[in-house]
C-alpha positions as CSV (number, residue, x, y, z in Angstrom):
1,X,120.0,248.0,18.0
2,X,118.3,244.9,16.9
3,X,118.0,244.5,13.0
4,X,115.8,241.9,11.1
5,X,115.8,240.2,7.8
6,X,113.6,242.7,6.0
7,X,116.3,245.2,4.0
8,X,115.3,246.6,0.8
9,X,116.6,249.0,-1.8
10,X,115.2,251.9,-3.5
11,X,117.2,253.8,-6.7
12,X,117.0,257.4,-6.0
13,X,114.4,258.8,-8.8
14,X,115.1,261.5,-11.1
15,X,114.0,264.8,-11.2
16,X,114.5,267.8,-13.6
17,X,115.7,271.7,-11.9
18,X,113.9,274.6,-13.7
19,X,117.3,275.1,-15.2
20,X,117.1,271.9,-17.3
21,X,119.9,269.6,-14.6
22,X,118.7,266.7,-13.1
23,X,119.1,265.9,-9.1
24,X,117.9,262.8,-8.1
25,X,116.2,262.1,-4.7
26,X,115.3,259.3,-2.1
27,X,111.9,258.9,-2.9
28,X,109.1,255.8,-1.3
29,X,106.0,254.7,-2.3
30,X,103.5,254.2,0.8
31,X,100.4,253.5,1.3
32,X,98.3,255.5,3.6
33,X,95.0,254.5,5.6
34,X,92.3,256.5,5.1
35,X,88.6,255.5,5.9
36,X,87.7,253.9,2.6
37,X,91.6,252.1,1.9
38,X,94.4,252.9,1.1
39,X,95.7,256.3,-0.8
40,X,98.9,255.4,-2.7
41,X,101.6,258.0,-2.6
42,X,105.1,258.7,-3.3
43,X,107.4,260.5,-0.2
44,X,110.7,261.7,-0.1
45,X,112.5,260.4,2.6
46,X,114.0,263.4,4.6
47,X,116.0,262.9,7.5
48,X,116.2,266.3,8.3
49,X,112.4,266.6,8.6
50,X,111.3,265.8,11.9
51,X,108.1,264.9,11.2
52,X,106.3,263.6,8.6
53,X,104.6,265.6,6.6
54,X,101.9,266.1,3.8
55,X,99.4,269.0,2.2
56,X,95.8,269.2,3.8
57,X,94.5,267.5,0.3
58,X,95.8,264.5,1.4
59,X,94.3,265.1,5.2
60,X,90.7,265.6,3.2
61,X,91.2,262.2,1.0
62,X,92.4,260.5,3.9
63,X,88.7,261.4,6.0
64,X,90.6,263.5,8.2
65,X,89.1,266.2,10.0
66,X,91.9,268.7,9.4
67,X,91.0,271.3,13.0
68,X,90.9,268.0,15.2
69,X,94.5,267.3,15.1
70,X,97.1,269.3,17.4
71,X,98.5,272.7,16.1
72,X,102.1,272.9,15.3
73,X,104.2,275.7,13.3
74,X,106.6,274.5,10.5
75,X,109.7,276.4,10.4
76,X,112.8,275.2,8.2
77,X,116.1,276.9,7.9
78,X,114.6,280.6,8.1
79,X,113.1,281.7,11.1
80,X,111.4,284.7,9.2
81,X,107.5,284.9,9.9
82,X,106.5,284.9,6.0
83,X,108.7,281.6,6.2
84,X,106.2,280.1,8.8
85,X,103.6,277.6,7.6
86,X,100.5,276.3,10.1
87,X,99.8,272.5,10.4
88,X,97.9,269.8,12.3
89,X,99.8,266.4,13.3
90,X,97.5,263.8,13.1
91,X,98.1,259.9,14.0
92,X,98.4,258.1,10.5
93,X,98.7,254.2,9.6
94,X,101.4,254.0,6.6
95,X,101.6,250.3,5.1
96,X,105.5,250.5,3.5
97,X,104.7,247.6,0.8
98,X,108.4,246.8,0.2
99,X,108.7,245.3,3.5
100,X,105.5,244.7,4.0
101,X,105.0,246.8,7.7
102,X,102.1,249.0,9.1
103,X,103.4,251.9,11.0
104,X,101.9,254.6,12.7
105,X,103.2,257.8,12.6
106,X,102.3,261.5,13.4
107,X,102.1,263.1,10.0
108,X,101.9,267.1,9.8
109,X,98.9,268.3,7.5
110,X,99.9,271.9,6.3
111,X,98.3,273.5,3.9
112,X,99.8,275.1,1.0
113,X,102.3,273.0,-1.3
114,X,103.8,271.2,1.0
115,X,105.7,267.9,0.0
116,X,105.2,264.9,0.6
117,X,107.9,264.2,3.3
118,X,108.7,260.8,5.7
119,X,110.5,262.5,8.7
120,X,112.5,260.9,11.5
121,X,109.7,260.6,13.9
122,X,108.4,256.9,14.0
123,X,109.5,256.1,10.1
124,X,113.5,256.7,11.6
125,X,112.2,254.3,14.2
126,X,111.2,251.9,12.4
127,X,114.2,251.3,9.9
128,X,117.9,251.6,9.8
129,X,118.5,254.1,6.5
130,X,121.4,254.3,4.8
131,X,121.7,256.8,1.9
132,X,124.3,256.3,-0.7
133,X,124.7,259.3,-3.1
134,X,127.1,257.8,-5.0
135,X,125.2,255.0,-6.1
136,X,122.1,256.9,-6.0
137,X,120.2,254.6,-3.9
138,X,118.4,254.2,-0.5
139,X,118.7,250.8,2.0
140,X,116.2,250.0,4.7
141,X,116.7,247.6,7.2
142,X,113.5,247.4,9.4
143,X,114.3,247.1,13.2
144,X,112.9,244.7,15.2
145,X,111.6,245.7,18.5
């Protein structure tokens, strides 16, 4: 797989657990086309998500006709039915302004509180990610193609 010259880091941020203990996770700030600019956010890049994903506020901000794009159901770990969350993939432009790329990406809308996740689908294609618990910190390396 072909590499280029654009690599960049990203310290993990900090979070604080209803008990009081801090975790600290892989988070991005993107930027994300809608049809009057940009709409800044922060994701947290999951490589266990498959998709990218996103609540259906975002969808409404972005100009996005929520019904229009195709159905999916979100499962994680449980396969239980109350665990089961309905979304809509929708074809999305992300501008990632540390390296200075425009992606698109099928992003899942799901209503609910659903986080703010960069899955494996097109973002995992665009960059070699390393994650580094130990020093708390994320590298990209976009690939060229």
């Amino acid at each position: 797989m072909l590499t280029s010259s654009i690599r960049f880091v990203r310290e993990w941020r900090e979070f604080t657990r209803s008990t009081g203990a801090s975790i600290y996770r892989p988070v991005l700030p993107v930027l994300v086309r809608g049809q009057h600019g940009f709409v800044e956010r922060d994701f947290l890049v999951d490589s266990g998500a498959d998709f990218s994903m996103a609540p259906l506020v975002l969808c409404r901000q972005l100009g996005l006709r929520w019904q229009d794009g195709a159905p999916i159901t979100l499962r994680g770990i449980s396969q239980r039915k109350a665990c089961m969350v309905q979304g809509r993939i929708h074809e999305v432009e992300l501008l990632v302004p540390d390296a200075g790329v425009t992606l698109r990406l099928p992003m899942v809308f799901a209503r609910g509180n659903t986080p703010f996740l960069l899955g494996r689908e097109g973002f995992f294609d665009a960059f070699d990610i390393t994650f580094e618990k130990t020093n708390r910190r994320t590298i990209f390396q976009l690939i060229e193609r």
